[in-house]
C-alpha atoms as one frame of an Amber mdcrd trajectory, in Angstrom:
protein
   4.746  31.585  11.739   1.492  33.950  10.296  -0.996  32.118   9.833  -1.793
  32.161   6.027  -4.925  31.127   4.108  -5.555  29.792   0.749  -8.168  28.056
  -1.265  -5.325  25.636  -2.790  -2.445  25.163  -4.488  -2.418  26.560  -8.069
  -0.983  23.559  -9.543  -3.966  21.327  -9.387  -6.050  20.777 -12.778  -9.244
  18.908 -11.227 -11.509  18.978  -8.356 -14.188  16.927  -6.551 -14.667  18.520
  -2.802 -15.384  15.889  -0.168 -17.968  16.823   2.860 -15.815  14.786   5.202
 -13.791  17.852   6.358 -13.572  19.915   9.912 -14.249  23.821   8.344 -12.726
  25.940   9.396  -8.715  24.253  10.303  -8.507  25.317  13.987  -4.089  25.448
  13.573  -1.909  27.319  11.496  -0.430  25.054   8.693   3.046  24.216   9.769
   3.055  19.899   7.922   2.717  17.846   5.624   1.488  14.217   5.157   2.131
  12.170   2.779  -0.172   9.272   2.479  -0.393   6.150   0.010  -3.560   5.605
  -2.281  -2.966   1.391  -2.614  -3.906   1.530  -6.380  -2.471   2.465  -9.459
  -5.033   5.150 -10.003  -5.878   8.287 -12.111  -6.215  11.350 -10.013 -10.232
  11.373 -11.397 -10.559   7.709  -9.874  -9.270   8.926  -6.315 -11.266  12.065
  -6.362 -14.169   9.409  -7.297 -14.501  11.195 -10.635 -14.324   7.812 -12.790
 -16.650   5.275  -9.983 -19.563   5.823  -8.286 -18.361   6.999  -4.874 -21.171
   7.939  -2.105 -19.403  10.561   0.198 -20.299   8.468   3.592 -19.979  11.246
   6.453 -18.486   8.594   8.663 -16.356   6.042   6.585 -16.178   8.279   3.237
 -13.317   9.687   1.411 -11.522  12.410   2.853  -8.060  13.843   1.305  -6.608
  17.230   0.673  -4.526  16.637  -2.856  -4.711  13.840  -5.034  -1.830  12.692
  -7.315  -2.124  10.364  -9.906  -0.027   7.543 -11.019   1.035   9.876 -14.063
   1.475  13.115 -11.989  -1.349  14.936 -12.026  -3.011  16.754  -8.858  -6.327
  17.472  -7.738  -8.181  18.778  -4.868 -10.620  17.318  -2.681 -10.603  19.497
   0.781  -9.528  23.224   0.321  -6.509  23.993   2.424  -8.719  26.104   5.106
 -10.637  22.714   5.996  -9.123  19.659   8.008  -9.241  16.277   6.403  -9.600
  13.418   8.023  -7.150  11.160   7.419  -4.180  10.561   9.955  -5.981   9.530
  13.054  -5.256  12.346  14.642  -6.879  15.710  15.367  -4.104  17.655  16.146
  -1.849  16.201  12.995  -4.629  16.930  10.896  -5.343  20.567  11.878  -1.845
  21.134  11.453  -0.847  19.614   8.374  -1.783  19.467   4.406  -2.392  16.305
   3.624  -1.553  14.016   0.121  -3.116  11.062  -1.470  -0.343   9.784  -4.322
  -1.112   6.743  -6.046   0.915   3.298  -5.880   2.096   2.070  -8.934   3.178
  -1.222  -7.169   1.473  -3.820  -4.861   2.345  -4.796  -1.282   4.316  -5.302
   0.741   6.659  -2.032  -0.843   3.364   0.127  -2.359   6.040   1.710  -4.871
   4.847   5.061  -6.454   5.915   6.686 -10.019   8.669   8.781 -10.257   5.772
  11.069 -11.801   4.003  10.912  -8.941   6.689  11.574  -6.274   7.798  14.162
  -8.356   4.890  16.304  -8.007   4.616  15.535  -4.541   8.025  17.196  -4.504
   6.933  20.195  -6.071   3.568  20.647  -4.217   5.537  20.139  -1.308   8.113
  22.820  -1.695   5.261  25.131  -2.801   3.850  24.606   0.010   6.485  25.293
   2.281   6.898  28.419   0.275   3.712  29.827   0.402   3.095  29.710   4.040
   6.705  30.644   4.954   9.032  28.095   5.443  12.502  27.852   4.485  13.140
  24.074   5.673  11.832  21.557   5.601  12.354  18.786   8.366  11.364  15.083
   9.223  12.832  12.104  11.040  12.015   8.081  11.426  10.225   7.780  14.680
  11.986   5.467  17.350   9.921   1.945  17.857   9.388   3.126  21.229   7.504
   6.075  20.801   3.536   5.781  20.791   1.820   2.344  21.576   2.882  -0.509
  19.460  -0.813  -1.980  18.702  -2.712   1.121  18.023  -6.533   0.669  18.769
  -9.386   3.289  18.963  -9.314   3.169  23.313  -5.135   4.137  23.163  -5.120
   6.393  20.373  -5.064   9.541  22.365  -2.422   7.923  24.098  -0.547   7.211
  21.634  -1.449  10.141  19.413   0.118  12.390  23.196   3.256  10.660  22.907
   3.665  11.436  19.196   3.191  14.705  19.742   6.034  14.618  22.738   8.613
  13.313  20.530   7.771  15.651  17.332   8.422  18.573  19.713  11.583  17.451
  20.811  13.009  18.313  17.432  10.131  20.153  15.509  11.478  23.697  14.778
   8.783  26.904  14.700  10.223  27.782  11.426  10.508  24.546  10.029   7.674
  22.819   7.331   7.869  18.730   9.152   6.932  16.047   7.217   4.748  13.695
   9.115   3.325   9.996   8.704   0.342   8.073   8.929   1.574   4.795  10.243
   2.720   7.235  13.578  -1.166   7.294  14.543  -2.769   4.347  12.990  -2.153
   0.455  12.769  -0.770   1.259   8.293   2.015   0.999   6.747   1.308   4.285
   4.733   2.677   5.883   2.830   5.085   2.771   2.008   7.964   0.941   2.869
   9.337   2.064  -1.053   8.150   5.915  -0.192   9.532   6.248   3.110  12.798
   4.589   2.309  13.335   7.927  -0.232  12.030  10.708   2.027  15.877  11.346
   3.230  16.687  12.592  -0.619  13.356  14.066  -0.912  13.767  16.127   2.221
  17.299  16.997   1.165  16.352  17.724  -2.212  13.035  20.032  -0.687  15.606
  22.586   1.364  18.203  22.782  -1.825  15.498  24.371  -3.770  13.986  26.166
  -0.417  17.452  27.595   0.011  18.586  27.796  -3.707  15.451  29.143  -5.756
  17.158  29.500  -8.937  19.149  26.110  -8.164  18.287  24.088 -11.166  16.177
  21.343  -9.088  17.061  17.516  -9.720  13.909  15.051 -10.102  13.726  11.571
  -8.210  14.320   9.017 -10.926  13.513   6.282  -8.690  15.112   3.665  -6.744
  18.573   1.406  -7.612  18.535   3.874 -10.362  22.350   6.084 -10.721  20.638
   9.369  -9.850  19.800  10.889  -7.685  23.338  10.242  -7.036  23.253  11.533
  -3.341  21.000   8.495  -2.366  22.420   7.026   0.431  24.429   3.747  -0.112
  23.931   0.448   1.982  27.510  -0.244   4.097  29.315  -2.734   2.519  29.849
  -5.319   5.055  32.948  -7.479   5.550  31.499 -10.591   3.511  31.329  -8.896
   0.343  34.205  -9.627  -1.991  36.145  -6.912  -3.831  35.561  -6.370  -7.573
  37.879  -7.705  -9.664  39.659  -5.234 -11.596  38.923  -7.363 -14.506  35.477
  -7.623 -14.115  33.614  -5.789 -17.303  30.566  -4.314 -15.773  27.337  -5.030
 -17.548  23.239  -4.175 -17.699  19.888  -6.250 -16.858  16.706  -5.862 -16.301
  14.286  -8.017 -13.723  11.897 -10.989 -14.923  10.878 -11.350 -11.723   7.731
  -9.262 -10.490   9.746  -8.758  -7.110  13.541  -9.565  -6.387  15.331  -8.793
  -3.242  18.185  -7.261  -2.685  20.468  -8.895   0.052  23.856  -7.760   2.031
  25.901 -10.575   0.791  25.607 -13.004  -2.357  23.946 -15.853   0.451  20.103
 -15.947   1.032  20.315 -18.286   3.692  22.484 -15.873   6.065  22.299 -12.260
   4.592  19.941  -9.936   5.153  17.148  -8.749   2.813  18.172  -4.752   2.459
  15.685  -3.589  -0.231  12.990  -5.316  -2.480  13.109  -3.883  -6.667   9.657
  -4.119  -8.330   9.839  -4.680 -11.720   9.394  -1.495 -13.009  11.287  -1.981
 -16.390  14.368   0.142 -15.114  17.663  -0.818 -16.203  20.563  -1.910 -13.562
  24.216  -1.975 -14.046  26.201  -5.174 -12.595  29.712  -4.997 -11.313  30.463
  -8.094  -9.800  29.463 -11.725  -9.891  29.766 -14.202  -7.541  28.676 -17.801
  -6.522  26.518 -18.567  -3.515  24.015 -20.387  -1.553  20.765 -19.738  -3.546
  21.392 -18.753  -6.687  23.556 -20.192  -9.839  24.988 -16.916  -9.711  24.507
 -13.810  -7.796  25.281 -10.146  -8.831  25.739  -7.110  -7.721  24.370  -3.953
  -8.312  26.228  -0.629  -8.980  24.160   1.940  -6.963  26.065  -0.427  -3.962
  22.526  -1.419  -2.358  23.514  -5.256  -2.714  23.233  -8.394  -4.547  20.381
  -9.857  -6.234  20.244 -13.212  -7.763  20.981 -12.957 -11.852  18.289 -16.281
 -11.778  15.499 -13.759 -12.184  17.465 -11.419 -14.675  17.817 -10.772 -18.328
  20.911  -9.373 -19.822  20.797  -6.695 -22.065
């Protein structure tokens, strides 16, 4: 690719540049990294805008965009700087790099669909501006890098990163890459990573569609994005009655899991649904160990127990 330089992206509305930066980058920009903030933040209160934040030159923040809980962006390393924030020098001098804030406590660290959204957008800007016309990224296998991650392995961990990313990294491809691939963190997310499949998917329509009319993420167990991939059913499920008349809940629990079968004592957990207020449709019940009743859900993701549930 030419290498390309810019002060930032034009969709940001605030500022606050951190010291903790390489300048100049020493790589053309060819990634992006998404990373999670662990707080349901304003975009000022990442930036430091709305605390009193010290910019420590060892320990202190370091991020290249901000995005709020409601969807606004700002900018705290201009694009021609590295931040520091991946454990890795060569990730870093290669890649823009995203701080989006979490809307939802661990273990999932669920963002807004504001927030992802603009990721989106930034994203597919980005990939714009210096070039690209797709966008690539894949789950790394559990045996590539070092499982326990410390600062005397890192390199050698960071090396065989690097080995598997070129084994399918194209030239003229944007990648998405991770923090959790060179550090001991779960960021961004379990609940961010588990959508970057329709987010990538979503990225190249636009890339290769411009005047495609582009769909938002309306988040998780939700009907759209409708080409969210489905769980397999599995052999233990029953069929739906054609009787059955299909009705809407909403979750009193703060956290309800989602399992394969309606049994918690031998399915498995598949996904976990924060209580963000959303509105699911159920097609089925059923009666089973660990719940008066069990129901599930129409995305096809699973069964949750109706214990925790309100209907509407």
């Amino acid at each position: 690719m030419v290498a390309k330089t810019r002060r930032k992206n034009p969709d940001v509305e605030i500022e606050r540049l951190s010291p903790n930066r390489t300048k100049p980058r020493i790589s053309v920009i060819s990634r992006n990294t998404p990373h999670c903030v662990a707080g349901n933040l304003t975009v000022e209160t990442t930036l430091g805008l709305q605390r009193v934040m010290t910019f420590d030159p060892v320990n202190g923040m370091s991020m290249g965009y901000a995005i709020g809980t409601d969807g606004r962006a700002g900018l705290g390393c201009e694009e021609t700087n590295r931040t520091w924030t991946t454990s890795s020098f060569i990730n870093d001098h290669r890649s823009i790099t995203y701080e989006i804030a979490n809307n939802g406590p661990a273990p999932d660290w669920r963002m807004s669909d504001a927030a992802i959204n603009k990721w989106l957008e930034m994203s597919v800007e980005q990939a714009l501006f210096y070039g690209f016309k797709k966008v690539n990224w894949r789950p790394k296998p559990e045996n590539i890098g070092v499982k326990t991650i410390t600062a005397a392995n890192r390199a050698q961990n960071e090396a065989a990163v690097e080995a598997w990313i070129a084994t399918w990294a194209k030239d003229d491809e944007m990648i998405i890459t991770l923090h959790c691939w060179y550090a001991n963190k779960v960021c961004p997310g379990p609940y961010f990573i588990r959508q970057l499949p329709w987010l990538v998917r979503e990225m190249n329509k636009r890339l290769q569609d411009p005047k495609r009319v582009p769909e938002a993420f309306v988040g998780e167990g939700a009907t759209p994005p409708s080409t969210i991939p489905k769980e397999p059913t599995t052999s233990v499920t029953p069929t739906p009655t054609p009787t059955f008349k299909e009705y809407q809940i909403t979750i009193t629990a703060s956290a309800l899991n989602v399992r394969s079968s309606p049994d918690s004592t031998k399915s498995n957990v598949v996904r976990t649904l924060i209580n963000d207020k959303n509105t699911y449709t159920i097609i089925e019940e059923a009666d089973g160990p660990g719940a008066k009743r069990w129901g599930r859900l129409k995305s096809g993701i699973g069964w949750i127990s109706l214990d925790f549930t309100t209907k509407k």
